[in-house]
N, C-alpha and C positions, 0 to 999 in steps of 0.2 A: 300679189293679188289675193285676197280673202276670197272664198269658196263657201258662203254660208249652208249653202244648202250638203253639204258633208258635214255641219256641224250640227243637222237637225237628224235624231237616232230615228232609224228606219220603221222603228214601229211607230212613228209619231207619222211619219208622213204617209204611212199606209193604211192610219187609221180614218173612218170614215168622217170624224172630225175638222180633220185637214183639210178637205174635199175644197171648200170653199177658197184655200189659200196656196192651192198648190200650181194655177196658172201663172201665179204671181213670183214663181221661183225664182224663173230668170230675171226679172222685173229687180227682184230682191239683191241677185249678184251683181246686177251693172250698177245700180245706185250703191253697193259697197263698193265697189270697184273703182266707179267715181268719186265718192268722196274721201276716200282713202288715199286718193291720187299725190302722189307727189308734186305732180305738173302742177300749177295753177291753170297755167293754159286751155290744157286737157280736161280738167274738170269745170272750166268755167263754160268751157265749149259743149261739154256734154251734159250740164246740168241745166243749159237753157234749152235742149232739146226735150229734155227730161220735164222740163215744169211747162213747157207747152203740150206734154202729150198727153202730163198726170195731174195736173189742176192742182189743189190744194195740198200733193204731199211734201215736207220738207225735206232739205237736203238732210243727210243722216252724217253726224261726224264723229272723230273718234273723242272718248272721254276727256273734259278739262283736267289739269295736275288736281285743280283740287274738286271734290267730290261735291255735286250739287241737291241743295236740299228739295223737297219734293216741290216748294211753288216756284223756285227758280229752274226746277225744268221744265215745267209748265211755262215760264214769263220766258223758255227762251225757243221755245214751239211760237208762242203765240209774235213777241216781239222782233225776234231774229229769223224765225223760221228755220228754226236744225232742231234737230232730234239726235241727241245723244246716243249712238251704241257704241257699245261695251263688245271689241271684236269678240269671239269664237263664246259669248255671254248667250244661252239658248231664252233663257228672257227677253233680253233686248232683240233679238233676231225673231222672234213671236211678237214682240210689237213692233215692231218695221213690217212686216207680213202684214198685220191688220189694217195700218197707217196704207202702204198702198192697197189694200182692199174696201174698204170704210172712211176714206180719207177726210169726208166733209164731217162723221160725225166725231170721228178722233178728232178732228180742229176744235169743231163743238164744244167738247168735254175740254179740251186745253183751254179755249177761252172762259170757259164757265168755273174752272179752278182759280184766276188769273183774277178775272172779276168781282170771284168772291174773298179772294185773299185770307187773310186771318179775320177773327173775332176781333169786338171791340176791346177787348182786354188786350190784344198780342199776341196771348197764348196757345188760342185751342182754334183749329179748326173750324168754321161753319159745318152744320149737319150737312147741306147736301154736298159740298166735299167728301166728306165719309160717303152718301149715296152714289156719286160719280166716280169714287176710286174702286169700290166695292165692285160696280158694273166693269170698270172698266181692266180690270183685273181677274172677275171671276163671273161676267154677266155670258148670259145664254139668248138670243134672239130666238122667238117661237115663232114663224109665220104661220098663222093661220085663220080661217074664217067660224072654225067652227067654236062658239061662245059654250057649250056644254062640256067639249074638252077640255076648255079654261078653267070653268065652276070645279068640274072635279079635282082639275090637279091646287085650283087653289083651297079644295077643302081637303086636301090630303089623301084625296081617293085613289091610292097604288094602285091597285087592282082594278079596280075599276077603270081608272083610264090605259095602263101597259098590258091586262091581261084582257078585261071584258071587249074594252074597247080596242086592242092593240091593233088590229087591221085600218084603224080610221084613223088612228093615231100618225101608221105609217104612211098614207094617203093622202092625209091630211093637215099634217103637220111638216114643217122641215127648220129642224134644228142648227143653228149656227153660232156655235161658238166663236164668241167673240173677243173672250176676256185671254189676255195673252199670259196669263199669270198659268189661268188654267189649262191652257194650249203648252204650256212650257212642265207644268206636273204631268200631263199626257205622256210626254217625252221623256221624264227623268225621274219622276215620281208616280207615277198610276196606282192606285188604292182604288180600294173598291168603296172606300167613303165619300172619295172626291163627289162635292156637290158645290153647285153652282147659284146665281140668282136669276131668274128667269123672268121675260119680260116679251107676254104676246103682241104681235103685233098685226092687225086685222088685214091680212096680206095672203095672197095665194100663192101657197106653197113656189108657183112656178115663177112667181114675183125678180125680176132680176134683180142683181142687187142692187147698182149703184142706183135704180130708183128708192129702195130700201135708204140707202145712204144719205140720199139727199132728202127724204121725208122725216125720216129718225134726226136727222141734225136740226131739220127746223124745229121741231117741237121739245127738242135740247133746248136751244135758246131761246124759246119761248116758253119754256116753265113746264110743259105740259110734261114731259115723259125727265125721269131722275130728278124729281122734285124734293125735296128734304121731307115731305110727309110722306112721303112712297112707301109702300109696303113691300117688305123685301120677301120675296116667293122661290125657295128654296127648289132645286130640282138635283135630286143624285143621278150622278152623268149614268149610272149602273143601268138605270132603269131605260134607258133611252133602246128602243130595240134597232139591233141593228151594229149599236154601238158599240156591244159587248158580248163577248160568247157566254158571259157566265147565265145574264136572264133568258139564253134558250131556256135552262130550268124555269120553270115561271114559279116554283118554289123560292127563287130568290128575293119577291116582293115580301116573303112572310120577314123577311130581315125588317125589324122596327129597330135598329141601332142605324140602320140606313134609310129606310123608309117611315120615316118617324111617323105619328099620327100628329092630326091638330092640335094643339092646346084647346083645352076648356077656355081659358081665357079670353084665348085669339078670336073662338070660336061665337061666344059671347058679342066679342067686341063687333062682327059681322050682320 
């Protein structure tokens, strides 16, 4: 029997980060537990109770011998419906957490990597692949309605939005990490540079998720939100209050190696 949730370090699951994935724990042990089964039996019986009660998430099995390249994990999400983990891997166990949390928009992003395949050449990646792995690695979900907190963090405005506005922010905003790349540095890597890509979405804070899930997935597939012209909108997880003891000092927004300013260019380009 695998035991994932002993293999996620305690400061990962106690951070306010977590929040969103931590009902999902035991969810997380029986779908290893089932797919890891030896039985066929046993797991054929507990994984159709499993896909009636969880919709779109896949069954999770252990690594092929040989190691799959990134659109064939995607082709084997989308075609076969399994999702590769890597046992006691806090990566792979960070995205099996999201997958049963976000499930319709994780399918989303598998099918939109799948669809876009390689370049006309063979070689290179489509741009919004690069946008969709980006997100889906290192994205941040902002819900909230308030359009002036958006302006500020997308002109750069630290202090303005964490310290001037920090009350409205916390009121008004609710952050949910979503990117399992970044949920798995939480746990094993935590810096104080870690920064994310951030993506509001016109939602009240109190917005449950899985309507979240299922609204963010359609406008996946319908081009509007991880589009290849998307602007990618940087957020240092440091600043998020709440999230960190170090921005009790509110001196810590004066850090510009973390709180970088705009580009003249970018800014330009606006």
């Amino acid at each position: 029997m695998i035991e994932p949730a002993c293999a996620i370090p305690a400061a990962l699951r106690e951070h306010a980060a977590f929040a969103p994935y931590r009902e999902h724990l035991d969810d997380l042990e029986r779908h290893m537990d089932v797919s890891f089964s030896s039985s066929p039996a046993v797991r054929e019986r507990i994984e159709v109770r499993a896909v009636v009660a969880e919709g779109e998430v896949p069954r999770f099995v252990p690594p092929p011998a040989r190691a799959l390249g990134a659109i064939e994990f995607e082709r084997r999400v989308v075609e076969q419906n399994e999702l590769v983990v890597r046992p006691d891997n806090l990566h792979d166990l960070m995205n099996a957490l999201v997958w049963l949390t976000f499930p319709r928009t994780k399918r989303a992003i598998s099918e939109a990597h799948v669809a876009l395949g390689v370049t006309a050449d063979g070689k290179t990646r489509p741009r919004r692949r690069d946008v969709l792995t980006l997100f889906d690695e290192a994205g941040i979900i902002l819900l909230s309605q308030r359009d002036d907190l958006k302006r500020l963090h997308e002109a750069h405005e630290w202090r303005a939005l964490f310290v001037d506005h920090r009350q409205d922010f916390v009121c008004d905003v609710r952050p949910i990490l979503f990117g399992h790349g970044s949920l798995e540095q939480l746990g094993s890597n935590p810096h104080r540079g870690l920064t994310v890509k951030a993506l509001w979405l016109p939602f009240s804070p109190e917005t449950a998720l899985h309507e979240i899930d299922h609204w963010l997935a359609a406008q996946i597939v319908a081009g509007v939100y991880l589009a290849a012209t998307e602007r990618r909108l940087p957020l240092p997880l440091l600043g998020i209050p709440g999230w960190s003891n170090q921005n009790q000092d509110l001196h810590c927004y004066d850090d510009a190696e973390v709180f970088r300013p705009l580009r003249v260019a970018r800014m330009r380009a606006q």
